[in-house]
N, C-alpha and C positions, 0 to 999 in steps of 0.2 A: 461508788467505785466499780460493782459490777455493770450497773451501764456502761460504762465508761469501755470496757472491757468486750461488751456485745456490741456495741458500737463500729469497733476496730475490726470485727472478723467479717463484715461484708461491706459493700458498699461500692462495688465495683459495675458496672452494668454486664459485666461479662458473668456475675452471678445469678442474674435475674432469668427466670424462666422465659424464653420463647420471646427475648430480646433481640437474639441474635435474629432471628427469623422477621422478628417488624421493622428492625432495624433494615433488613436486606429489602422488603418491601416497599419501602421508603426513599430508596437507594443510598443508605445510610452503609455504616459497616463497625462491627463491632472487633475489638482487638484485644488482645491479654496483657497486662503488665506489660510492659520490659518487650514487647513485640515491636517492631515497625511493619506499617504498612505502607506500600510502596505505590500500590495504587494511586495513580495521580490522575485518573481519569474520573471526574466529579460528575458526569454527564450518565442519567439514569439507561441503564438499555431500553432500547427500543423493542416491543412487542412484534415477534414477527406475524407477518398475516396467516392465519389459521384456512388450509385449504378442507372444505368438506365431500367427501366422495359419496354417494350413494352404491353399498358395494350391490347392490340388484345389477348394476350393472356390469359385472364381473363375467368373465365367460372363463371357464374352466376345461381344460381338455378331460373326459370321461376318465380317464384312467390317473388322474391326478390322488392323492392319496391326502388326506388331510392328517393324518397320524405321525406323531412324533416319534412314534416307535411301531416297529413287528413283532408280531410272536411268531416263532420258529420253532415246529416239533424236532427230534431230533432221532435218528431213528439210525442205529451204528450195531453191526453183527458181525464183528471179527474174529476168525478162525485163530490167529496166533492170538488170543485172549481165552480162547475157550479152554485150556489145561492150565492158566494161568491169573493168580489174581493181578487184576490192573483195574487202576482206575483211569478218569477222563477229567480233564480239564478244559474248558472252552473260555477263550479269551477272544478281546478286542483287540489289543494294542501288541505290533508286533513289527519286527524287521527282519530281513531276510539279509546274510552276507556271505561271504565264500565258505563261512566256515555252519551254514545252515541258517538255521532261525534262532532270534533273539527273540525271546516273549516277555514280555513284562507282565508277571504273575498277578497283582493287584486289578490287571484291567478283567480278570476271571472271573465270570457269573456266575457258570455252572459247575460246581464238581461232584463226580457220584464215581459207585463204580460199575463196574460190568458183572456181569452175572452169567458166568458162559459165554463170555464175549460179546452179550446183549446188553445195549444200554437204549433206553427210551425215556425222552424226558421231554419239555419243553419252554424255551427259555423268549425273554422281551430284547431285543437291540434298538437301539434307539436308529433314527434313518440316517445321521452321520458316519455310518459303517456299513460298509462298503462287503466286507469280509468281514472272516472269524477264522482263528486257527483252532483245532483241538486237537491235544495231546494226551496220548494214551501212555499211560505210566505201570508198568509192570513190578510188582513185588520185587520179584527174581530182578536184583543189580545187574546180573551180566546182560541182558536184556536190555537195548535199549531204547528207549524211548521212542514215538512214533508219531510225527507231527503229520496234518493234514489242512490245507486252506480248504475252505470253501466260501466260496460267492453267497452273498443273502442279499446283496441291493443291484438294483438295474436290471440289468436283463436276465438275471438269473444262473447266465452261464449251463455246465453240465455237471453242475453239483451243486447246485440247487433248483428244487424242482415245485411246482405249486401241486399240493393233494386236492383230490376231488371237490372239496368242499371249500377252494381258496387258500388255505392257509400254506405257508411256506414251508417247507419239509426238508431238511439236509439228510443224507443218503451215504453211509460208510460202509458196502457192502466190499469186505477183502476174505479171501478163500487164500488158501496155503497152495503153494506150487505145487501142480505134478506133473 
């Protein structure tokens, strides 16, 4: 009776390990219970022709960059920070509409705060970005907030700048009106 019993809980080919897969090899196809498949093409694929490159013979412009990502120091000294605690946030992902900037807070690497209006830090973007906003956030409510773009891919623009040693360097240098 217990055969009988083990018998009845397999026996399907769709149980069998790594059927499916000799099966497609084969140009067979494997299907579940109660499925239809509709495939009516019985004709195995054809192998497309495999082309081979030797990449020696690549030529690359000098200034080409093989890195999926940059590091970016980040180097911010703002006077309306320095009587007040604020922190910073540095995002990717962000929109601009009549009514300011929209930031979408998840796309944010960095966050720290300022320290007398000093923040220094340095952070990875990967080469799909273009820009980075960061927003300066103040304790004090009535205060508020302080968005700033900066450029980190292509050509640099004039806030973003390369330091001595190559690396790319974003620059928030703001003094209070007099």
């Amino acid at each position: 009776m217990s055969l009988a019993v083990l018998a009845g809980c397999g026996g399907g080919e769709s149980d069998t390990p790594g059927m499916g897969a000799a099966m497609s090899a084969i140009g067979g196809s494997v299907t579940a219970p109660g499925v239809v498949d509709n495939n009516t093409d019985e004709s195995p694929v054809e192998a497309l022709p495999l082309e081979v490159f030797n990449t020696k013979a690549l030529i690359v412009a000098d200034d080409f960059a093989f890195d999926t990502a940059q590091s970016i120091d980040i180097d911010f000294d703002l006077e309306s920070a320095r009587n007040n605690e604020a922190s910073v946030s540095i995002c990717t992902a962000y929109t601009t509409d009549s009514q300011g900037y929209n930031v979408d807070y998840d796309s944010c690497t960095v966050h720290g705060n300022l320290v007398s209006g000093v923040f220094n830090h340095s952070m990875e973007v990967t080469n799909e970005f273009t820009s980075v906003i960061a927003v300066v956030w103040f304790q004090d409510e009535s205060i508020e907030p302080i968005h700033r773009v900066f450029t980190v891919g292509g050509s640099g623009g004039d806030r973003s700048v390369k330091s001595v040693d190559g690396k790319k360097v974003i620059v928030w240098r703001q003094e209070s009106a007099r």
